[in-house]
Every structure is written in C-alpha cells, then in structure tokens.
C-alpha positions as YAML, in Angstrom:
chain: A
units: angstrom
residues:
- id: 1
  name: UNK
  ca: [-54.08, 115.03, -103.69]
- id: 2
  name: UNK
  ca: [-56.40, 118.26, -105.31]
- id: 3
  name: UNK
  ca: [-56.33, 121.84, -103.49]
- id: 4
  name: UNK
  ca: [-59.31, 124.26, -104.65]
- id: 5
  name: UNK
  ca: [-58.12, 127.87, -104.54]
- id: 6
  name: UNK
  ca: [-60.87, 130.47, -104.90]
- id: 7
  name: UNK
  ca: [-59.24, 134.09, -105.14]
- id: 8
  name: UNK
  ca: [-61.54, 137.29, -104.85]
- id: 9
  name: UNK
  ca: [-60.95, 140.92, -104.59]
- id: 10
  name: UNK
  ca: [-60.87, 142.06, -101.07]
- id: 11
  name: UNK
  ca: [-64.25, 144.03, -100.39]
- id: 12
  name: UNK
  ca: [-63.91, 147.61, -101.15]
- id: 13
  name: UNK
  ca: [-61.51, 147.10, -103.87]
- id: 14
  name: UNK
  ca: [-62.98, 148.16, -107.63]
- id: 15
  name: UNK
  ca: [-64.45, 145.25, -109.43]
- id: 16
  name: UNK
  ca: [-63.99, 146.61, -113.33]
- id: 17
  name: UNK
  ca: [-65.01, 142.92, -114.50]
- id: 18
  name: UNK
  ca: [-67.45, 142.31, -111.98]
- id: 19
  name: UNK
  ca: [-69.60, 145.55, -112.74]
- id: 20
  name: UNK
  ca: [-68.90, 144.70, -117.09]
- id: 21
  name: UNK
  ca: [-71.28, 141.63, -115.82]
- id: 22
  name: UNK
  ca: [-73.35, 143.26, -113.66]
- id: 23
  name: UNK
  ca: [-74.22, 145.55, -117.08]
- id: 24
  name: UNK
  ca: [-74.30, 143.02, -119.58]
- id: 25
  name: UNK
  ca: [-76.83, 141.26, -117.40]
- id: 26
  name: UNK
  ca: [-79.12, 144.04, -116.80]
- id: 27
  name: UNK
  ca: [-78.75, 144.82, -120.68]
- id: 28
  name: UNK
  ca: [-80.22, 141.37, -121.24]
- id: 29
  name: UNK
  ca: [-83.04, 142.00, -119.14]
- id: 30
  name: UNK
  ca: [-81.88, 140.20, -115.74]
- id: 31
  name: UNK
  ca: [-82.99, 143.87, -113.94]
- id: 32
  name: UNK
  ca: [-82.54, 142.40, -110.37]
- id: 33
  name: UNK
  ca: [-78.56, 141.93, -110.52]
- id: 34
  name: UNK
  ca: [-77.64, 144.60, -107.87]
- id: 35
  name: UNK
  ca: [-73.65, 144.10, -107.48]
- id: 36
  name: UNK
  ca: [-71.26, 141.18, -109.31]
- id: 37
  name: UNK
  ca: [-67.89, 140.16, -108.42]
- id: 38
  name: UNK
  ca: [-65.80, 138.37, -110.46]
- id: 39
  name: UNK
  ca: [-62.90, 135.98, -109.35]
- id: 40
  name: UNK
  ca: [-61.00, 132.71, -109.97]
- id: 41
  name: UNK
  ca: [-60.64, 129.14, -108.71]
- id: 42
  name: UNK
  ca: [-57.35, 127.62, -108.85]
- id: 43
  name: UNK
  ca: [-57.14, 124.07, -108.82]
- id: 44
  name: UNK
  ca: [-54.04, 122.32, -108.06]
- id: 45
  name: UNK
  ca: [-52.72, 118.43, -108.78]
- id: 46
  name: UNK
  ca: [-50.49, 117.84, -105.71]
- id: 47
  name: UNK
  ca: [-48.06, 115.41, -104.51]
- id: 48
  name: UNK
  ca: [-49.07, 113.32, -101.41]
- id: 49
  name: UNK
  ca: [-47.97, 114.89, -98.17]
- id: 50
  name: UNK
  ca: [-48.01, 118.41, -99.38]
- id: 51
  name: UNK
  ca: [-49.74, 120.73, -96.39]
- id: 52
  name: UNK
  ca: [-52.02, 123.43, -96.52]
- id: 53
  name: UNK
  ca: [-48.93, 125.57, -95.05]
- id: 54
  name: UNK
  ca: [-47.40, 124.81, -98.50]
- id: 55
  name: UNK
  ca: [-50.39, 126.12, -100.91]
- id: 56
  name: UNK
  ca: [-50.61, 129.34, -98.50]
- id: 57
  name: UNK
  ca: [-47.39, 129.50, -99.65]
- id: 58
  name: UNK
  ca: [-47.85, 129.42, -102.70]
- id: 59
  name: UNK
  ca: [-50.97, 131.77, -103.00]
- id: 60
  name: UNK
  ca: [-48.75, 134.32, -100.77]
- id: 61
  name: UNK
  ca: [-45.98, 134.14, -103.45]
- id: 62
  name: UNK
  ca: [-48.18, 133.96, -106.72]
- id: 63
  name: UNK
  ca: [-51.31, 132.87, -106.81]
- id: 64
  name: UNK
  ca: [-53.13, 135.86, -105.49]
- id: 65
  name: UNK
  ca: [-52.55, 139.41, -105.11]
- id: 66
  name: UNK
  ca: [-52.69, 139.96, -101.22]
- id: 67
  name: UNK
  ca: [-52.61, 143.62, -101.31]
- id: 68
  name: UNK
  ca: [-56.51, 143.82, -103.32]
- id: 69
  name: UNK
  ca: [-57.14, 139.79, -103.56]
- id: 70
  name: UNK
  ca: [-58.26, 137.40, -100.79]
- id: 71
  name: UNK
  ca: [-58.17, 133.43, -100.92]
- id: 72
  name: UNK
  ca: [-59.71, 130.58, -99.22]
- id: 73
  name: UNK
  ca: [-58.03, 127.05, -99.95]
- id: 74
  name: UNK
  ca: [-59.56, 123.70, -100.10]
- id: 75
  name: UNK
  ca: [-57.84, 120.56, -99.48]
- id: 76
  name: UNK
  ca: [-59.38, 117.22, -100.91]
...
C-alpha cells in the first residue's frame, strides 16, 4: 500500500524558495511567471491495513509543519 503526501506552505506564509524560482525564471526570459510556490511530495511504502488516520498522524507529528505548512494525503 503507497500514500502520496503533498505538503505546501499555508497561503500567506513567505515563500523564500518559491519567489528564488519565480526570479530565476523571469531571468531566463519566462516574463509571465507572476507568483511560485514551492513544496514537497512525500511518498510512503506502507504496510497493508494502515489507515489514513495513521498517515495524518504521522504528517501531524513530522511530516509537515502545521503551524506555516498544509498537507493533503493520497491513499493508493
């Protein structure tokens, strides 16, 4: 069993990386980039049986920074 974690900043909170991007892109002459944000997919090799409940779990505990980050699992 795979779970697909995708883990953004929370709108409003500073994307440093995402704006790094958004310059290098306009630097290379892709002018019509108006805002980038950056984040990160998690993908996770599971045992059968585990629940969604459990990978919320997990993303509350370490995979992503509640206070600034959001997340959206995937179960496959």
């Amino acid at each position: 069993m795979k779970a697909r974690v995708h883990v953004m900043l929370k709108n409003g909170v500073l994307d440093p990386q995402g704006e790094a991007v958004r310059h290098a892109l306009g630097s290379l002459g892709f002018d019509g980039v108006g805002g980038v944000r950056q984040g990160k997919i998690i993908e996770l090799d599971l045992a059968d049986g585990t629940t969604e409940d459990t990978v919320k779990e997990m993303c509350e505990k370490l995979l992503a920074n509640t206070v600034i980050e959001s997340y959206q699992i995937e179960m496959a």
